[in-house]
C-alpha distance (Angstrom), angle and dihedral (degrees) to the residues before:
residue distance angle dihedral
X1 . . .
X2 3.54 . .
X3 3.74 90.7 .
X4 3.81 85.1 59.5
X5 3.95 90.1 53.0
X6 3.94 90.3 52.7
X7 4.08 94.5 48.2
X8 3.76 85.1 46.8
X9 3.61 99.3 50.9
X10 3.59 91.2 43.4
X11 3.84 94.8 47.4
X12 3.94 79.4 57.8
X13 3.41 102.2 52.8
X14 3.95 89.9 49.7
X15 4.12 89.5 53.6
X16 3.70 82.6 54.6
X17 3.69 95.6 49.2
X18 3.66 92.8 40.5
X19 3.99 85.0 46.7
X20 4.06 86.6 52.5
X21 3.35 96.3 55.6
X22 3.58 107.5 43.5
X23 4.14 85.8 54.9
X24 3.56 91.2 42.2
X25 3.56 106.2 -118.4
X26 3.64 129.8 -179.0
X27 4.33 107.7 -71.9
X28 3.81 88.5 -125.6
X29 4.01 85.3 75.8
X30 4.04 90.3 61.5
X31 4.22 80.3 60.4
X32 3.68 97.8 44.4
X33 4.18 88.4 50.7
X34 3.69 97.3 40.1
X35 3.57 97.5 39.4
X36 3.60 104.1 40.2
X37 3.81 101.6 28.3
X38 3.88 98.9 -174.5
X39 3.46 107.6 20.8
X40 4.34 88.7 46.6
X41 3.63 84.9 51.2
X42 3.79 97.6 56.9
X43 3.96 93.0 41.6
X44 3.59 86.2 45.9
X45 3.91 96.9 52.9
X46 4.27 93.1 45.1
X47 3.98 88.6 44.2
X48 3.24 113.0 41.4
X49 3.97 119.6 -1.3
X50 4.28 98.1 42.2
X51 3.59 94.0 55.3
X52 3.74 90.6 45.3
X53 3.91 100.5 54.0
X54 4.09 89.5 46.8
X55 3.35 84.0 73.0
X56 3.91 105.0 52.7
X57 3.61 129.8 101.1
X58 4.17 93.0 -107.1
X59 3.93 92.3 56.9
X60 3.82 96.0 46.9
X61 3.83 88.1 55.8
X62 3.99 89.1 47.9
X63 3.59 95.3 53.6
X64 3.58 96.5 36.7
X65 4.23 83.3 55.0
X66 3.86 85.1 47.9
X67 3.89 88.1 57.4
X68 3.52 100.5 39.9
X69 3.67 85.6 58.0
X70 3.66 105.8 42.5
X71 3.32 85.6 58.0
X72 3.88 98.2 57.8
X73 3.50 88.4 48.9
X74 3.95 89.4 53.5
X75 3.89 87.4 50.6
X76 3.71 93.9 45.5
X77 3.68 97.8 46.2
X78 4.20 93.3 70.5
X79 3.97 90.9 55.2
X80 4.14 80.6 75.1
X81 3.24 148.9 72.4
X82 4.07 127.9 -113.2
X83 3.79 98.9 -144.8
């Protein structure tokens, strides 16, 4: 099991660094993911690759689903009762 963990988190850090170089990030991002497999790999993901899929076509339609639905719960929620 624990050899499992170590291919996976490796096999992470390389989608990262393959990620970083087809956008053209900076080079010191090949270090950070190479060097530091797990820890680059979370810095990585908060700094560079979150904020970049909030902005694509698939999360806009998520959150506006979210919405959309929060707010029939909201408008549903005053046809009953609080016991």
């Amino acid at each position: 099991m624990p050899v499992a963990l170590g291919a996976l988190h490796i096999l992470v850090a390389i989608f990262f660094a393959v990620h970083a170089v087809r956008n053209g990030r900076a080079n010191y991002w090949l270090f950070v993911l190479l060097g530091f497999p797990f820890l680059g790999s979370v810095v990585y993901f908060f700094a560079e690759y979150l904020p970049e899929i909030r902005h694509s076509r698939m999360a806009r339609q998520a959150v506006s689903a979210v919405t959309a639905y929060q707010l029939d719960v909201f408008q549903d929620a005053g046809a009953y009762p609080i016991i």
